[in-house]
C-alpha positions as CSV (number, residue, x, y, z in Angstrom):
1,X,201.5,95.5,-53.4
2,X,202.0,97.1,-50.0
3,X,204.1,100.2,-50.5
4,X,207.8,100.2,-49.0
5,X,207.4,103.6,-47.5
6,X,206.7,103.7,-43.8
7,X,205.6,107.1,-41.8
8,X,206.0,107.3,-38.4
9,X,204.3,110.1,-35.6
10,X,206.5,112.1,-33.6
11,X,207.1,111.2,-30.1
12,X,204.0,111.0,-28.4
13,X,203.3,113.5,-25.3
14,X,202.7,110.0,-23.3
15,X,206.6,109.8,-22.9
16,X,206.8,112.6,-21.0
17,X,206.0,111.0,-18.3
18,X,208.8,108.9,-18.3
19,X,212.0,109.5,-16.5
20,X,214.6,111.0,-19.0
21,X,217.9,110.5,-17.0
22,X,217.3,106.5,-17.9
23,X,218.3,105.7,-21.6
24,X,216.2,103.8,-23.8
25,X,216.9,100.6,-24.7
26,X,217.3,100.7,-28.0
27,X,220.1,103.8,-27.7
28,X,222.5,101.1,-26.1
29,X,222.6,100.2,-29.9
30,X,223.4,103.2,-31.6
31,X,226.3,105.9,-32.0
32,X,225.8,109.1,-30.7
33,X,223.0,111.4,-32.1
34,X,222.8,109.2,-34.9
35,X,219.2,109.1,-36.5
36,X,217.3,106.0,-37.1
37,X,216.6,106.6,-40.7
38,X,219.7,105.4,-41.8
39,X,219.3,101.8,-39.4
40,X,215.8,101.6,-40.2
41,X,216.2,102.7,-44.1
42,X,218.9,99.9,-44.9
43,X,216.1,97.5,-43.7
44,X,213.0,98.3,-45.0
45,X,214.3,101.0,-48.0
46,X,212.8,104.6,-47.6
47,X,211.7,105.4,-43.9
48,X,210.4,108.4,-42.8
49,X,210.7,109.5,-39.3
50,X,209.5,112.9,-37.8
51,X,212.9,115.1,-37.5
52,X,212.8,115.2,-33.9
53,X,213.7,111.9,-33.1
54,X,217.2,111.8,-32.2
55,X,219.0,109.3,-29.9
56,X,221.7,110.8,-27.9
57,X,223.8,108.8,-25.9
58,X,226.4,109.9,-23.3
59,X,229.7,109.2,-24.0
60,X,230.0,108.3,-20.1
61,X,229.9,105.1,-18.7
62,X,229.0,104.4,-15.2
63,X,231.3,102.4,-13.8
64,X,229.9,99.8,-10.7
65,X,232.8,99.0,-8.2
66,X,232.3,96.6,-5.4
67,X,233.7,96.8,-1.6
68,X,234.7,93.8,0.2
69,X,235.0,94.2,3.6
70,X,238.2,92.4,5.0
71,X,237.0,93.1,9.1
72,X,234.6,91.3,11.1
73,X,232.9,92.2,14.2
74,X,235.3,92.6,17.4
75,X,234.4,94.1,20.7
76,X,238.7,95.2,20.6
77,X,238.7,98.2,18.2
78,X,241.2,99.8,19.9
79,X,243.2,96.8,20.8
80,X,245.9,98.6,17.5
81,X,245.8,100.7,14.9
82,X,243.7,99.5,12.1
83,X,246.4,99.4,9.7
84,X,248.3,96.7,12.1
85,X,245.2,94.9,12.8
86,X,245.2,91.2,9.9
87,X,243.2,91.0,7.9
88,X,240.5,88.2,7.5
89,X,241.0,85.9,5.0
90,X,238.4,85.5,1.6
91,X,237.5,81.8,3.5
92,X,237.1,83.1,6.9
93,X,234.8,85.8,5.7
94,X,232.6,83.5,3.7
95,X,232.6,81.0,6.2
96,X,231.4,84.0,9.0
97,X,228.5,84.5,6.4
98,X,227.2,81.1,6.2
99,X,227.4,80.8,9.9
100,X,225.1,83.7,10.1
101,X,222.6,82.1,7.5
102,X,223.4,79.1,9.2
103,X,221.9,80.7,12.5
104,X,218.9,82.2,10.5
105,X,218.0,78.5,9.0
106,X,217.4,77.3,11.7
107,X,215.5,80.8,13.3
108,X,218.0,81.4,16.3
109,X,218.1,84.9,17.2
110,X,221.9,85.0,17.7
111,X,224.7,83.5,15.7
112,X,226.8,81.2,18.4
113,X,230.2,79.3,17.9
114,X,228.1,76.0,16.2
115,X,226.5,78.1,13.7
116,X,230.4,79.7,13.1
117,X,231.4,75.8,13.0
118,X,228.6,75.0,10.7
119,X,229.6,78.5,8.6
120,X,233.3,76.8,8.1
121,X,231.6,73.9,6.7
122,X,229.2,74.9,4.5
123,X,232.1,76.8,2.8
124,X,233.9,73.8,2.5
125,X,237.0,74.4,1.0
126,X,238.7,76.1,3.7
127,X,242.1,73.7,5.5
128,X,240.4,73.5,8.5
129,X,236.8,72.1,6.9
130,X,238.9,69.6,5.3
131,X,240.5,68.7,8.1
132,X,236.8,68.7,10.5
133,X,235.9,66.4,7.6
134,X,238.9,63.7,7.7
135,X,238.2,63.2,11.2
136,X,235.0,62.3,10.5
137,X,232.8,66.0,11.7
138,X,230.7,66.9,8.9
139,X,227.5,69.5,8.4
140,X,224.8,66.9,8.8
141,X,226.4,66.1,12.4
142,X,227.3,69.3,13.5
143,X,223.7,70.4,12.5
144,X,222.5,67.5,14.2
145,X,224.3,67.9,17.5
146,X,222.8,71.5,17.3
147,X,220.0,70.7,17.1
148,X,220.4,68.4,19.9
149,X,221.9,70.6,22.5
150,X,220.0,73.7,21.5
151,X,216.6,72.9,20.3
152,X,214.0,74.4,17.5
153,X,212.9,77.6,17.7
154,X,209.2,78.5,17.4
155,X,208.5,78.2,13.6
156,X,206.6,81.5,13.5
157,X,209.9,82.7,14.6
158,X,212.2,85.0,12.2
159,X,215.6,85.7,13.1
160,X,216.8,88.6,12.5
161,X,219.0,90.0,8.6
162,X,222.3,89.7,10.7
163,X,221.4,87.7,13.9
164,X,224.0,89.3,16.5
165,X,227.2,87.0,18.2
166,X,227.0,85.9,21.7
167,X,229.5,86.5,23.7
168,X,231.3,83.8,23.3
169,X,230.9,83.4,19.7
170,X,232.6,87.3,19.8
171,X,235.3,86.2,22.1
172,X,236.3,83.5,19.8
173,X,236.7,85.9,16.6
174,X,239.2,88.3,19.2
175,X,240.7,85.7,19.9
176,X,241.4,84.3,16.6
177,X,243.0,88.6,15.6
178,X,244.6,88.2,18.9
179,X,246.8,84.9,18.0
180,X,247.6,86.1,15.0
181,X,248.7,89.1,16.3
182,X,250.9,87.0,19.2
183,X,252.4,85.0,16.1
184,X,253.8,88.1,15.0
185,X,253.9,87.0,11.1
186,X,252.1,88.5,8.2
187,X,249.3,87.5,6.6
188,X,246.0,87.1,7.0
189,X,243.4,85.8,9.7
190,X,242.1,82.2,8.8
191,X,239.4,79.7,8.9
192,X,242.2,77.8,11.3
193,X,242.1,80.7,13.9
194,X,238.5,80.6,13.6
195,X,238.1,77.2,14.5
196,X,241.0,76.9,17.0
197,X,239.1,80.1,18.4
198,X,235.8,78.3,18.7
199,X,238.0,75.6,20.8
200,X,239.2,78.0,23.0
201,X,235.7,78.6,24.8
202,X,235.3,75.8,26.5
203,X,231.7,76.5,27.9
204,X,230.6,77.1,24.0
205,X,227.7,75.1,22.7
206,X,230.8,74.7,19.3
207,X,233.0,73.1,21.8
208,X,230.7,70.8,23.1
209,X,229.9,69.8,20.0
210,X,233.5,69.4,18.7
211,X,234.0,67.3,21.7
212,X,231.0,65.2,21.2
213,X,232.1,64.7,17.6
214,X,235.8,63.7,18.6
215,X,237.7,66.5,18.5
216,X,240.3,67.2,21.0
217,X,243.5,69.2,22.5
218,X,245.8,66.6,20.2
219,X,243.6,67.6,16.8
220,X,243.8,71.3,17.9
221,X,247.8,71.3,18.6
222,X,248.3,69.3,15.4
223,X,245.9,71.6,13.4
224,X,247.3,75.2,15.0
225,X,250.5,74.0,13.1
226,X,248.8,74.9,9.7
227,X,247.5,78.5,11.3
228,X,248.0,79.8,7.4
229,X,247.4,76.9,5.0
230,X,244.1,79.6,3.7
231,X,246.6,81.6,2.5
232,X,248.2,79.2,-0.1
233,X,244.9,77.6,-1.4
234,X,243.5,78.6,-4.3
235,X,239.7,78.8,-5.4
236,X,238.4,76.6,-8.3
């Protein structure tokens, strides 16, 4: 009959090696400077263990914060004091994101006003991609038109982490504060600026293809009514 008493070694030297600032794994499971006879002996009866294995644990907890950045690029820094400046809205940001992946999909080495367009879509649950998508301008055409008008790139071509606005792409996003600004109301900066600034640059490769697609001066004038609806839509 095997016996029920079980020696261990001490540590081996070999953990020296290892990087002391990281707890073990198994100290995530036990109270401070508690040995693990009494765990181990209350599962296999009388366990020995060499008297220098203790477990300490800090009593500190690291604590892992996130920052969310409510700003996007603007060649206007000055144009008030930061404090005055609106915000972005949660939907806006996103949608800025996608239209950069957007831009990287498809290996361009600049993120225009269609990959912003295409950015409001791929979020998708923005007011203003709901209202692109009742009248009948979805992803697939807007990627399509893009496409069109723009061309492939070279596929041994890699665009860049965060492929830079053009110019116009820039002006649009000012424009968009800017309005907000005019309207003098609080809140933040929304997907509808963002589109209604897209509109505004008439020689954009976004405008074009909003025209193409059927959007006009009477969709942008009924659409700048709902300049806020972001703000009272709710995630899912």
């Amino acid at each position: 009959m095997a016996s029920r008493a079980l020696s261990l070694l001490p540590v081996s030297s070999a953990f020296s090696s290892l990087d002391t600032r990281k707890p073990a794994p198994s100290s995530l499971f036990l109270p401070k400077y508690q040995k693990l006879n009494g765990l181990a002996s209350s599962l296999f009866g009388s366990l020995s263990l060499g008297p220098s294995i203790l477990v300490p644990i800090s009593s500190r907890r690291t604590s892992s914060s996130v920052t969310v950045f409510f700003m996007l690029p603007t060649a206007k820094p000055d144009r008030a004091p930061v404090e005055k400046i609106p915000k972005w809205s949660a939907r806006a940001i996103k949608s800025f994101a996608m239209g950069e992946l957007e831009a990287r999909k498809l290996k361009y080495p600049t993120t225009g006003t269609e990959a912003l367009l295409m950015g409001i879509l791929v979020e998708g649950t923005s007011y203003a991609a709901r209202f692109l998508r009742s009248n009948g301008i979805s992803l697939f055409k807007v990627r399509e038109e893009t496409v069109k008008m723009l061309g492939k790139s070279d596929m041994y071509f890699f665009s860049p982490e965060h492929p830079p606005l053009t110019e116009p792409a820039q002006r649009a996003l000012d424009w968009a504060i800017d309005e907000k600004m005019k309207s003098g109301e609080g809140g933040e900066t929304t997907t509808v600026h963002l589109l209604l600034g897209i509109w505004n640059e008439k020689e954009s490769a976004g405008y074009k293809i909003l025209a193409t697609l059927g959007f006009d001066d009477e969709k942008a004038k009924e659409l700048a009514k709902s300049m806020d609806e972001d703000a009272v839509l709710t995630y899912r």
